[in-house]
GULO-691861 format. One record per residue (C-alpha): x, y, z; residue number from 1; residue in three letters; chain. Coordinates in steps of 0.2 Angstrom, whole numbers. Example, Ala and Ser with C-alpha at 12.3 -4.5 7.8 and 13.67 -1.06 7.14 Angstrom:
// residues 2
       u       v       w     n   res   chain
      62     -22      39     1   ALA       A
      68      -5      36     2   SER       A
This chain:
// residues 48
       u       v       w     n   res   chain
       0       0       0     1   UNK       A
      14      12       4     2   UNK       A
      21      10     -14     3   UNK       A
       3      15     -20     4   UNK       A
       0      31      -8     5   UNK       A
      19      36     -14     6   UNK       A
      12      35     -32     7   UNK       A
      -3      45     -31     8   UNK       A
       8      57     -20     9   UNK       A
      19      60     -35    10   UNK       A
       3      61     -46    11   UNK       A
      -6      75     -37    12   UNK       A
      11      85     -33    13   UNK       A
      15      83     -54    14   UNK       A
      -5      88     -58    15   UNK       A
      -2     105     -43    16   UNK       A
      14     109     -52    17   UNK       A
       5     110     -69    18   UNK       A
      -9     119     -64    19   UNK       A
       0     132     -57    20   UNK       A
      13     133     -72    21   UNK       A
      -1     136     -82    22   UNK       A
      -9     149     -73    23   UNK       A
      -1     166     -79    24   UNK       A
      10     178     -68    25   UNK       A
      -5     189     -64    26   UNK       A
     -15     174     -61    27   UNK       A
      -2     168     -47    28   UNK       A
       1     187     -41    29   UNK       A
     -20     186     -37    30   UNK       A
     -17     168     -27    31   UNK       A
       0     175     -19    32   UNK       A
       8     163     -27    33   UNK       A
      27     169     -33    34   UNK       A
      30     157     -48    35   UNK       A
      46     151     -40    36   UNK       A
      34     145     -25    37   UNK       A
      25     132     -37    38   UNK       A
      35     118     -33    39   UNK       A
      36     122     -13    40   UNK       A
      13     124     -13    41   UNK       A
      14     108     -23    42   UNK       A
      24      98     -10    43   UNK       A
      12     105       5    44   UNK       A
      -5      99      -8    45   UNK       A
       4      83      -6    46   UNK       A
       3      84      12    47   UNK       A
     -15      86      15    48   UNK       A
């Protein structure tokens, strides 16, 4: 089970990561999101 809950980890952190990458700067500047952050509010979407 543990190699499955890794996996869909990886998953929703790779999906958070896109989202955000897509969204444009003004997008994340609404959100308070710099676009350097992205990767750092993926890992904690991961973690709920």
């Amino acid at each position: 089970m543990n190699i499955l809950r890794t996996y869909q980890n990886w998953r929703r952190y790779r999906s958070t990561v896109a989202e955000l990458s897509s969204l444009s700067n003004r997008e994340l500047n609404d959100l308070g999101i710099n676009r350097s952050e992205i990767p750092y509010v993926a890992r904690q979407s991961r973690q709920r």
